[in-house]
N, C-alpha and C positions, 0 to 999 in steps of 0.2 A: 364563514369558513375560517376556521383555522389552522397554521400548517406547523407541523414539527420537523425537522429533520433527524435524523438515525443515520448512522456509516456502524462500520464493524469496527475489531479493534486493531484490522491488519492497516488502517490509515494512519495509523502511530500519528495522530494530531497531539500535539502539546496535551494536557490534562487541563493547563490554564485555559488554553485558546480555545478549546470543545465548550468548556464551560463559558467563557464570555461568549461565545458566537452560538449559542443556545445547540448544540450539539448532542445528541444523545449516541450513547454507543454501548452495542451489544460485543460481546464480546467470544471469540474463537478460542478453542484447548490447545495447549499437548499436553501430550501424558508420555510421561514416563511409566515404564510397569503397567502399564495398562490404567495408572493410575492420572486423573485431570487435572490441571491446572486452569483455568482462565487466566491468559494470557494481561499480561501487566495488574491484574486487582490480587491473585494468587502468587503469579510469578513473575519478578521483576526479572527485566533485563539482564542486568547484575549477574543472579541469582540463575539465570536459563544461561549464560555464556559461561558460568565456572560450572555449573552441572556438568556441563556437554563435555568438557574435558576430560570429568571423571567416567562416564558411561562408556560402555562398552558396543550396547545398540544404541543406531538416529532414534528417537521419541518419534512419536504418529501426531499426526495432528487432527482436531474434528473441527466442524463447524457448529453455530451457538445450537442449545437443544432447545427445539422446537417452544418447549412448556417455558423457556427462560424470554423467548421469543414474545409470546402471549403475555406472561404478564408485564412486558415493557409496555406494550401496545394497550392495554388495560389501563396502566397506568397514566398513560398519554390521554385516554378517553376520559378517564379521570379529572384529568384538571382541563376538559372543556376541549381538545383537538378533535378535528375531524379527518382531518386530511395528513395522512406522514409518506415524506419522499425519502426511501429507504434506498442509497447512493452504498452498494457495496462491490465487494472484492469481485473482478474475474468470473463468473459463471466454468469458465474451463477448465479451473484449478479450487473449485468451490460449489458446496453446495448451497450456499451462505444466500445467495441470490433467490434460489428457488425456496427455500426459508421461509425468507419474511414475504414471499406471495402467498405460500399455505400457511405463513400466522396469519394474515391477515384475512383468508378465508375463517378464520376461526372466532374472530373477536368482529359481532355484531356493531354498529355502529359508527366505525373507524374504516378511513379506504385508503390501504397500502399502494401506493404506485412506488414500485421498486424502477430501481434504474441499477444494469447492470454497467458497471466501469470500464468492462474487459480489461481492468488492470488492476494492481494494487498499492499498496504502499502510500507515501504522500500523495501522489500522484492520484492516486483515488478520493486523498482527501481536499484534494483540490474540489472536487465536483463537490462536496458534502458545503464546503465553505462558501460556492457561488451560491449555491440553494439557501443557504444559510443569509446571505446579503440579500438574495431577491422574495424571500418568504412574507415580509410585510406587504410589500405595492404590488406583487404579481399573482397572478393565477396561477394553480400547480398545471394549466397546460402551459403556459409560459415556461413555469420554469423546467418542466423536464422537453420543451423545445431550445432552449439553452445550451443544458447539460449535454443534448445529443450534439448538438454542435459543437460544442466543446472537444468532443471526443475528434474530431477530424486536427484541431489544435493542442491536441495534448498527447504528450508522448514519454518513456523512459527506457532510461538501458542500465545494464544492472551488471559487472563484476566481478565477479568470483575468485575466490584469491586462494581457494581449497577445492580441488576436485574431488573429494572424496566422497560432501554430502549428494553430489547432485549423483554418484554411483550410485549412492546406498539409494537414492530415489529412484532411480530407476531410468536416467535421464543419460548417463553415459556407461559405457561398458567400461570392464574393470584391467582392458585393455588400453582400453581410453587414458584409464585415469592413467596409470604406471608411464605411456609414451609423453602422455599433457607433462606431467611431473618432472619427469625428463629433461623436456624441451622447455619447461618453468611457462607453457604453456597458460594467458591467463583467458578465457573464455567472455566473451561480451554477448549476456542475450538480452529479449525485450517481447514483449507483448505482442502476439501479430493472430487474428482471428477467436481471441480471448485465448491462447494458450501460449506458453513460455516457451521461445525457441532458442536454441544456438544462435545467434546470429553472426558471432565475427571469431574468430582467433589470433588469439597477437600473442607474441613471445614474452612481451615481458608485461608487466603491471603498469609501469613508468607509461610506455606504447601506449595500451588500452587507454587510460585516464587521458592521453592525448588524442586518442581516435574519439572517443567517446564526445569530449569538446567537441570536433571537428562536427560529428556528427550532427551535436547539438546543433552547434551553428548555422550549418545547412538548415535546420529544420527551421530554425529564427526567422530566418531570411530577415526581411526587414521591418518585423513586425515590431510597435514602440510599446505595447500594456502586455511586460511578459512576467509571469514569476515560476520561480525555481525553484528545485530543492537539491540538497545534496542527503545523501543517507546513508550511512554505517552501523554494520555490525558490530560492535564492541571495538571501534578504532576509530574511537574521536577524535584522535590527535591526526592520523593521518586525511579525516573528512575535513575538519577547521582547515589545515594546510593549505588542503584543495579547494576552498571555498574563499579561504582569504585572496588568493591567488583571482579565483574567477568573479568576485567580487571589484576589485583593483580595476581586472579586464573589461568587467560590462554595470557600472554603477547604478544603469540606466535600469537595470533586472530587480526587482523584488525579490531577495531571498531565504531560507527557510534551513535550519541544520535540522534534519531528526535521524532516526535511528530505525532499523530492524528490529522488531522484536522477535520473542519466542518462534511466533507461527512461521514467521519467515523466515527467519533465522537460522531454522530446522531444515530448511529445505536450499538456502544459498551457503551457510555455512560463515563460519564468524571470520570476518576481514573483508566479507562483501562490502561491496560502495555501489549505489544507485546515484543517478542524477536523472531527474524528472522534469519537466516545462510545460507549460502551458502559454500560449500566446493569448492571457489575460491576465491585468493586472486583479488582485485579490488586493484586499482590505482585512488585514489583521499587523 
């Protein structure tokens, strides 16, 4: 037996760190104009937060297509795997999950065991990277009995610092937005049954980035092999800030800076901050 792992490309893992931790990754659109992008290999980051400004309409986003699917998994049979643990985004907010079960139905001699996340972000690629550590010595029943454990310790909350994209999605009323904006409203949601919910409202951004903590904390409780992420949409200087800060506080954490890209990025809108945990220490 041999095992690959695959995550999508809404786990924004470093591009160094995929490649040293044998990582493969398929990757999600948007389109402008109707027009696709593959998200960071077409369109950088960069490049998707000075688009947005000029546009007029949000972009759409898709999951990978099916045929780009196949020949990953082709390729993987290729150089001798049998077995690929395919660690992607949410099922609630993705087709991406149900994907790579029907590539996998499709390519003869290769067996997909998909594991849905019910989250995304680093946080998602949290799981890609314990799979990633236990694929030499373990069984892939081991490792996707792992990964679902994981899931009872791994948690994030996500930010929002613009109300406008989550209008245009569909996510708040346009009533919404004008009183939020108002009252400088900033919105803290998070992952609950594989779908993105509200979860808190605080006045100000300062507030939220200190509930969010709090939040954290509680979830910690007093567990010692934990690692973290911090994530921003195009506002590195205000993510670094917060991390030097929560760094200082808890040295004892393994931590991680990445970023939103396109796919999410479209739908939280740029000056989002995520902060993700898992009560396991990772090795990268």
């Amino acid at each position: 037996m041999s095992i690959a792992i695959v995550t999508d490309s809404t786990a924004y893992l470093p591009e160094q760190l995929a490649v040293e931790k044998g990582i493969h990754i398929i990757s999600l659109s948007v389109l402008f104009d109707d027009v696709p992008y593959r998200e960071i290999k077409e369109i950088s980051s960069v490049e998707f937060y000075q688009r947005m400004k000029t546009e007029k309409e949000l972009p759409t986003t898709s999951q990978p297509a099916i045929g780009d699917y196949v020949k990953l998994l082709q390729r993987l049979l290729a150089q001798g795997i049998t077995d690929v643990i395919a660690v992607h985004l949410s099922s609630g907010i993705s087709g991406t999950y149900q994907g790579a079960i029907a590539a996998g139905m499709m390519v003869e001699g290769i067996n997909v065991h998909a594991f849905d996340s019910e989250i995304s972000c680093t946080p998602q690629g949290f799981f890609a990277l314990r799979a990633s550590e236990m694929k030499n010595n373990h069984s892939v029943e081991e490792i996707m009995i792992e990964l679902a454990a994981m899931k009872e310790e791994t948690t994030a909350y996500f930010l929002v610092d613009d109300l406008r994209n989550l209008q245009k999605g569909g996510r708040l009323s346009s009533a919404q937005v004008i009183i939020g904006s108002m009252l400088q409203v900033k919105p803290i949601l998070k992952f609950k049954d594989t779908k993105i919910i509200p979860f808190e409202k605080v006045r100000t951004k300062k507030k939220a980035m200190n509930e969010i903590e709090m939040l954290i904390e509680e979830f910690i409780g007093d567990a010692e092999e934990v690692t973290a992420c911090i994530i921003h949409a195009n506002d590195e200087q205000t993510a670094r800030v917060w991390l030097t800060k929560l760094e200082a506080e808890h040295p004892e954490i393994k931590w991680i800076l990445t970023e939103f890209g396109p796919v999410i990025g479209t739908h939280l809108g740029e000056k989002a901050l995520g902060f993700g945990v898992t009560k396991r220490r990772l090795n990268f």
